[in-house]
N, C-alpha and C positions, 0 to 999 in steps of 0.2 A: 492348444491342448494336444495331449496323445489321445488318439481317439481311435479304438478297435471296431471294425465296423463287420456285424455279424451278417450275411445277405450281401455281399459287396459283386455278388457277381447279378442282383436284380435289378431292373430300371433304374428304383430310386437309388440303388446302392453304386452305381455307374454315373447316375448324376450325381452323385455326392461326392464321388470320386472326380470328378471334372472339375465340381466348382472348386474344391479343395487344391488341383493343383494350378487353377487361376490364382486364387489370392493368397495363397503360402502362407497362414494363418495358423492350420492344424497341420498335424503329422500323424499320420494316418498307417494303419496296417487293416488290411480285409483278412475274411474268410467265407468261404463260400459256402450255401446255404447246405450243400451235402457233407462240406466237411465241418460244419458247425453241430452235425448231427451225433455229435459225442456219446460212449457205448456206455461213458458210468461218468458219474460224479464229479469221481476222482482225475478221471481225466481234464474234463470242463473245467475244473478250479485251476487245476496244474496249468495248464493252459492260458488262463488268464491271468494268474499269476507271473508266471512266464513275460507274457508280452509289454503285462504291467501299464494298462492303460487308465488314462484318467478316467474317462468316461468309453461306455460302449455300448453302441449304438444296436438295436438288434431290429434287423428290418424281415426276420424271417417268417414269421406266422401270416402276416396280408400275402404275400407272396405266396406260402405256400397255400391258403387259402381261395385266393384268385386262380389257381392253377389246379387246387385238388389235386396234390400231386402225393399221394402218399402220405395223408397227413393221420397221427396219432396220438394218443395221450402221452408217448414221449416225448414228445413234441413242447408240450404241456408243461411236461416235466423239465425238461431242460431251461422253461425259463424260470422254474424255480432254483435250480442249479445254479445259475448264470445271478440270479438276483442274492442269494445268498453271498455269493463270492464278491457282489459289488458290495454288498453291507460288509463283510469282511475285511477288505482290502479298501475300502473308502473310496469306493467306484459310481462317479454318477451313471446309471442304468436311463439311458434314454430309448423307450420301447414304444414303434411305432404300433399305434391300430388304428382303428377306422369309424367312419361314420356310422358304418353297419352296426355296430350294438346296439345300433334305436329302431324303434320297428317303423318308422315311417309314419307315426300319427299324425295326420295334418294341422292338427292344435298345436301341436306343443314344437313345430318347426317355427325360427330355427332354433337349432338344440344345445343349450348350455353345460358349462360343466359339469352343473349342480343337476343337472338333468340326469335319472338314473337309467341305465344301461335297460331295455324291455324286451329287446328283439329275443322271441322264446323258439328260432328258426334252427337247427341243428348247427348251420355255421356263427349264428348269431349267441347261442352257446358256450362254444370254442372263445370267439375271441374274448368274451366274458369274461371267462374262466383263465384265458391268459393273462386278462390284465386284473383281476383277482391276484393272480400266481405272484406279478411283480410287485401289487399291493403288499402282501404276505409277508415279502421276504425281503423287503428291501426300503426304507423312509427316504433312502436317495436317490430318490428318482422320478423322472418326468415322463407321463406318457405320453403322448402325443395322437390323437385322432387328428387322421388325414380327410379328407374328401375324398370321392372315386378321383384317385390319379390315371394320368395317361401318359405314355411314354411313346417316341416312334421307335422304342426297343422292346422287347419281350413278345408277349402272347397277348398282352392286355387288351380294352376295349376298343381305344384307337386300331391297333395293329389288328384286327379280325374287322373294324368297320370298312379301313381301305384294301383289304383281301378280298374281302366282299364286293367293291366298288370293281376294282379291279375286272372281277370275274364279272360285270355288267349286272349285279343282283339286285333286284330294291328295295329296301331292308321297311318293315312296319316298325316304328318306335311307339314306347307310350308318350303322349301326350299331358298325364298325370300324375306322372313321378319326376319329383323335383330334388335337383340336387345342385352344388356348388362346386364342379371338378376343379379340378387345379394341374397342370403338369409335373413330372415328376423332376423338372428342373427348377421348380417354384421353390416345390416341396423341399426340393435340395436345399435352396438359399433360406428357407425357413428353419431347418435344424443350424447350417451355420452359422447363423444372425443368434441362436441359441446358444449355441456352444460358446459365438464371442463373448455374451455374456455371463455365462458360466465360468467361462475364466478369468475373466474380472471380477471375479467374486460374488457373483447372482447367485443366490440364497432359493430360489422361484422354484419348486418343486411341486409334482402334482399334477394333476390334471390340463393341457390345452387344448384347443380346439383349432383348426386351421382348413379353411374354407376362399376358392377366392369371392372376388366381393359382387358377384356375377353368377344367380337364382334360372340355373335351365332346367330343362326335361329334356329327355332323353331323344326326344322329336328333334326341338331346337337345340342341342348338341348334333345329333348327327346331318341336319340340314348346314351346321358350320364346319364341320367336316367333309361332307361332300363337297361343298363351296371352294373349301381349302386344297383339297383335293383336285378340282377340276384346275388351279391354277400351276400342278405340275407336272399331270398326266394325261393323256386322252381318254379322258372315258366319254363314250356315246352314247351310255345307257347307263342304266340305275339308278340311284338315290334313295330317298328314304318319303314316307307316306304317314300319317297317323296312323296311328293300329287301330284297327276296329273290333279289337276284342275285349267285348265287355266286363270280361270275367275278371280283366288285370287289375289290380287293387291299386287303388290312387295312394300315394305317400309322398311323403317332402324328407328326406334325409340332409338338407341345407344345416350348416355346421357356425353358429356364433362364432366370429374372430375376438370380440372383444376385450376378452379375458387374456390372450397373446399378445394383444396390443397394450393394454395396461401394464403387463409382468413384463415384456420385451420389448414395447416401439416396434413390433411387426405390423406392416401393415397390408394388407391383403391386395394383392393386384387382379387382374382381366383375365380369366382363360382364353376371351378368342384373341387378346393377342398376342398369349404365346402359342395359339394351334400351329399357325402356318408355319412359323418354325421346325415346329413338331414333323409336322404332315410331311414337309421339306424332308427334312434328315428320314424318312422313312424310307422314301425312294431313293433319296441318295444309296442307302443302307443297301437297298434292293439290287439297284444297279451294282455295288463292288460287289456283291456277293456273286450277280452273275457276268462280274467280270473275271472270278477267282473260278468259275466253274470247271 
């Protein structure tokens, strides 16, 4: 497929970029999440018109979400922009969001599709109301809730846990918030095991879920990162501790595969054995950077 990739300079947009030119399947064009920021409409459409993709991928709102980086109701607005012009132009619109639109009730973990959106938290909101926006304007289209990804690129949770290690710090986790991370190269292989079958002619529209198949807290995630950790760097000190503070609200945000596995044959693999990978390329990362110093 032609595939337009909106966020092509974020973690997962960089992973999706890698795997794509492993297996020469898709043909691909990025845009970068500041210049996806289009000042009208008219632009946005022209635009996509222009590049004339079959489907496009928009990975900008989790990102800009996880980063707070200046985020708006044009923001907002552009993906009703963007989802209009896929109805137009007979554009599959595949728009990533996240586990966060559920508030973490410990019932009702883990959370299916049919499962409606609760989280009433200002960012829990947002992403609502985006994937409303895509709802709205466009019947072509898949959105796709991720799990907390982790990349050993950007600013994300990974890359601030080994900053931390780094600096010999010992991080308290909770012990009672449960989730299902996945890496942001998982995630990669998950959209283009999609996309293969969107262009064989997969009809599958709608709502998925994508979680790996491996239930931690945020304790024993960062106890397998530190682990991961001490096999490529000296640290002496730090680690991570249960948190003793009582006030933090327990929640499971754990994300149903089964409905991706039914529509696609996706089947959910291990986060800890892609960390070390992970962990690995971080300090690789590290070191070229201050070998470019």
């Amino acid at each position: 497929m032609k595939v337009l990739i909106l966020g092509g300079d974020t973690p997962l947009g960089m992973a999706l970029v890698r795997i794509f030119d492993q297996q020469h399947r898709h043909k691909y064009q990025t845009i970068t999440i500041a210049d996806s920021r289009f000042r009208s409409e008219r632009v946005a459409k022209k635009t996509i018109k222009r590049l004339s993709p079959e489907c496009l991928i928009d990975l900008r709102l989790d990102a800009l979400l996880e980063t707070r980086d200046n985020l708006s109701d044009s923001d907002i607005q552009r993906t009703r922009w963007f989802g209009k012009a896929c109805l137009r132009n007979d554009i599959v619109y595949l728009f990533q969001s996240s586990a966060w639109v559920f508030s973490g009730a410990m019932q009702d973990a883990p959370w299916a599709e049919s499962d409606e959106p609760d989280d009433e938290s200002n960012l829990g909101l947002v992403r609502r109301a985006a994937e409303q926006a895509v709802k709205d304007m466009t019947i072509n289209s898949i959105i796709l809730r991720l799990a907390p990804t982790y990349s050993a690129q950007g600013d994300g949770v990974l890359a601030k846990m080994l900053q931390r290690f780094g600096r010999g710090e010992k991080m308290a986790l909770s012990d009672s918030q449960y989730f299902n991370p996945i890496s942001a190269d998982d995630a990669a292989r998950v959209i283009s095991a999609i996309l293969d079958q969107v262009g064989s002619g997969s009809n599958n529209r709608g709502i998925f879920h994508y979680g790996s198949n491996e239930r931690a807290s945020y304790f024993e995630f960062g106890e397998a990162v530190f682990a991961a950790a001490s096999q490529f760097a000296n640290i002496d000190s730090g680690g991570v501790a249960r948190s003793s503070d009582a006030s933090q609200p327990k929640g499971d945000w754990t994300l149903s595969t089964q409905q991706i596995f039914d529509s696609f044959g996706i089947h959910p693999t291990s986060w800890r054995r892609l960390l070390a990978p992970a962990v690995k390329a971080f300090y690789q990362q590290q070191k070229a950077n201050r070998h470019h110093e």
